[in-house]
N, C-alpha and C positions, 0 to 999 in steps of 0.2 A: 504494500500500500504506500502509496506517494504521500509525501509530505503536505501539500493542498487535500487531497483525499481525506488525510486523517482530520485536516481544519474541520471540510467541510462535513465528517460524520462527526465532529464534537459540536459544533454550529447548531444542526440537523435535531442533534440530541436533545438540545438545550431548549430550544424554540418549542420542540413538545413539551417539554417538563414544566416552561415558563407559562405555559397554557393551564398548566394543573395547578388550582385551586392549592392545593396541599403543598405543591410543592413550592409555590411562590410565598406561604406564610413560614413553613421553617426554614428555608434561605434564605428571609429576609431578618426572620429571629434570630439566626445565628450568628448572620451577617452584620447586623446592629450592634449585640453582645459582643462583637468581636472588638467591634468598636467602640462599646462602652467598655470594656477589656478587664481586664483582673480584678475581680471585686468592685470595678467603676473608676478603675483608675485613671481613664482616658490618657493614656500613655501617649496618644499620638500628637494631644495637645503640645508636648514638648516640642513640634517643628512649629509649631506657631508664638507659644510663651516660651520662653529659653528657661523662665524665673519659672516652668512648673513641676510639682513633684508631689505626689499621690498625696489626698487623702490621708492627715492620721501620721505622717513622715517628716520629718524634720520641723517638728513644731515651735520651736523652742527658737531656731536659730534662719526661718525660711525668710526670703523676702518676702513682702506683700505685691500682693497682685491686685486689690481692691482695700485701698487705703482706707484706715479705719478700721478694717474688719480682721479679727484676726484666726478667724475660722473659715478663711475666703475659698480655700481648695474644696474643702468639704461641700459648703454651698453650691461651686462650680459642677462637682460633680454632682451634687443631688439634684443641680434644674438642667445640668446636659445627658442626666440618664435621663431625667422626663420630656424632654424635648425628642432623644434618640430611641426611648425604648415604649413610648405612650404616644406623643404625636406623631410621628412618623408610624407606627402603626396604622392609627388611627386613619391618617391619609391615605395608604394601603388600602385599607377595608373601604374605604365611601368613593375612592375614585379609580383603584385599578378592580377590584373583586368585585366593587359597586354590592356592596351590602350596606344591610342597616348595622349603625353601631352600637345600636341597646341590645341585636345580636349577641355582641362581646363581654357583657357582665359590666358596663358601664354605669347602667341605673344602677337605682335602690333597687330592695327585693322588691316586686309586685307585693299590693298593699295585703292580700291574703300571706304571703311567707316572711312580713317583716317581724311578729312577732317571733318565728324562727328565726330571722336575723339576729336579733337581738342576744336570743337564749343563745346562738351560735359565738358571738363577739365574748357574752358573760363566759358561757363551758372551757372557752380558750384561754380567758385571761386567770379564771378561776387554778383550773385544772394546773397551767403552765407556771403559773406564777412563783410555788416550791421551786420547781423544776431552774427558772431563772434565777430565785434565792441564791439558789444552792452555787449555781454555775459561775456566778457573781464572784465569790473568792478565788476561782481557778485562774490562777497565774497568766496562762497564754490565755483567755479570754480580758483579763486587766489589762493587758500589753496592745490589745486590739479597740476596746471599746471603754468606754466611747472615741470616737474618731479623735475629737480634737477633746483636751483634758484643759488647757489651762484658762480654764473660766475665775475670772475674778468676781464675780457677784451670782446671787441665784436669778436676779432677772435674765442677765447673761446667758445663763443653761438653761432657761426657759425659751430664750427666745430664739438660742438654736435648736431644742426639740421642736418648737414648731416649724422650723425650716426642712429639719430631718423627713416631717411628714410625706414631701412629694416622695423621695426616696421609695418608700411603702408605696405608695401609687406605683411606681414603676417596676418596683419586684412583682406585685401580685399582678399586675397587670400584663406585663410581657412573657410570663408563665400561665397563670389562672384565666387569662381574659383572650389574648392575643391565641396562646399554642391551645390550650386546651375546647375554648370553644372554636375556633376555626379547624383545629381537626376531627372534633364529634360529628362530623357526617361524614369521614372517610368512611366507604364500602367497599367490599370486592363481588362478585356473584356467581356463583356456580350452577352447576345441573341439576337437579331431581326429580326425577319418573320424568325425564323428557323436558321438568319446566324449570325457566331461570329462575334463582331466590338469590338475596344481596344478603351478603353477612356485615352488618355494620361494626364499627371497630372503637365503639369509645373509649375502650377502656385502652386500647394503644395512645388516643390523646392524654391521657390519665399519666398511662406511662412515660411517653413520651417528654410531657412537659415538667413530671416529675425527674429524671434523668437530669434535662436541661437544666433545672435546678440545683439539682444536686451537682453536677458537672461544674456550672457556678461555683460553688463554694470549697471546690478543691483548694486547700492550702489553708482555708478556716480552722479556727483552733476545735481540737476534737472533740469536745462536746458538741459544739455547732456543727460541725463536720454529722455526726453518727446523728443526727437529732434532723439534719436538712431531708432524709428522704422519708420520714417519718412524719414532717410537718407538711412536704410537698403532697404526699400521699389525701392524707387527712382534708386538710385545706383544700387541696383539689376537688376531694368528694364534697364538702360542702360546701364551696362554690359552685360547683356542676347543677346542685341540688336548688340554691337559693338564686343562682341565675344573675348573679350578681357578687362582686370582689369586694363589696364593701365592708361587711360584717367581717372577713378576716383581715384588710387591711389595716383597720382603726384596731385588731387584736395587735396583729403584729409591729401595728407605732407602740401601744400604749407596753406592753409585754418589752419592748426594747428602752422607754422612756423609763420602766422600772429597771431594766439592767444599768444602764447608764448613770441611774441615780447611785443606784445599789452599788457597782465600784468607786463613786465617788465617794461614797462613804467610807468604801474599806479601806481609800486610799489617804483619808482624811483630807480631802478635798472638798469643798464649800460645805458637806453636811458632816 
């Protein structure tokens, strides 16, 4: 096979794939995550800021990038993951797939599953809460979280949990919202007694997007690490269920607003 030949059978190949539904949302998940890169370190920003460097790294001694602010990295990356991993989706779905985007678990629950909602947000925060206690004093979780440590006042660490917020948008979104509902109607369909039947595949979106998660947080410290495809699992089903990322997102801020707290204390740091 000739060198043009083999172009044009990867060309060929690709033009079909770009036509499938499926295959245009996780190559563009991937493809985004790649680019939001290692735990959201936007690595690639370094050809554009010379002065940048991850999230959480050199806190103490980094220049500013956003004078005034000295949790400016952190910020950068939590509204260029929502920008790369929620709008740009989002664009995706309404003008190349041309879907609707309440589709995607965007809404609230429908007003009959919000009190599900709710009991879903409390069971998470209730249940996990020990769970984050306890994780709280492990060493390589102190070393990692909270991102940025040196807060001088409690308004200060207030008013970066609420900036942390979008962050949760875009985890649960580019996992539970983007992978898992745009794959719940992959099919395939076979023969029987002579007629076609389609086996539908949700729980490969289940898995799938569970993976991708988990795949995510390769190099997290290992409680988070052994705990990500267990939370991916879980959350997934009840997102799938309530049709909406809301109720585990506001779990997964406030469940992290208590870790955050919870090492600043161990560290004796503002509490």
């Amino acid at each position: 096979m000739t060198f043009p030949h083999l172009l044009k059978l990867v060309y060929e190949t690709l033009k079909t794939y770009f036509k499938n539904k499926h295959f245009v949302i996780m190559f563009s998940a991937f493809l985004l995550l790649m680019i939001y890169g290692y735990h959201g370190n936007l690595d690639l920003l370094k050809n554009i800021l010379p002065k940048w460097s991850p999230p959480g790294e050199n806190v103490c001694c980094r220049p500013a990038i956003i004078p005034g602010l000295p949790w400016d990295r952190e910020l950068i990356s939590f509204i260029g993951g929502a920008i790369l991993l929620v709008v740009i989706p989002l664009l995706i779905i309404k003008f190349i797939l041309k879907e609707r985007l309440s589709r995607y678990g965007i809404l609230l629950p429908a007003k009959g599953k919000r009190l599900t909602g709710l009991l879903t947000f409390l069971f998470l925060v209730i249940v996990l809460s020990p769970v984050f206690y306890f994780t709280s004093s492990n060493a390589s979780m102190q070393g990692v979280y909270p991102f940025f440590k040196n807060f001088t006042s409690v308004n200060q660490f207030v008013i970066y949990e609420i900036a942390y917020f979008p962050f949760f948008i875009t985890i649960e979104f580019i996992f539970c919202g983007y992978l898992l509902f745009g794959l719940d109607d992959m099919h395939d369909t076979y023969v029987h007694d002579n007629r076609e039947k389609n086996i539908h595949f949700i729980g490969f979106g289940l898995i799938i997007q569970m993976l991708a998660y988990t795949m995510w947080h390769m190099g997290k410290p290992i409680p988070e690490l052994w705990g990500t495809p267990v939370w991916g699992l879980a959350t997934g089903i009840m997102t799938y269920h309530l049709k909406s990322i809301w109720p585990v997102t506001f779990a997964h801020w406030t469940l992290n607003i208590l870790l955050d707290s919870l090492i600043l204390h161990h560290l004796h740091i503002l509490f």
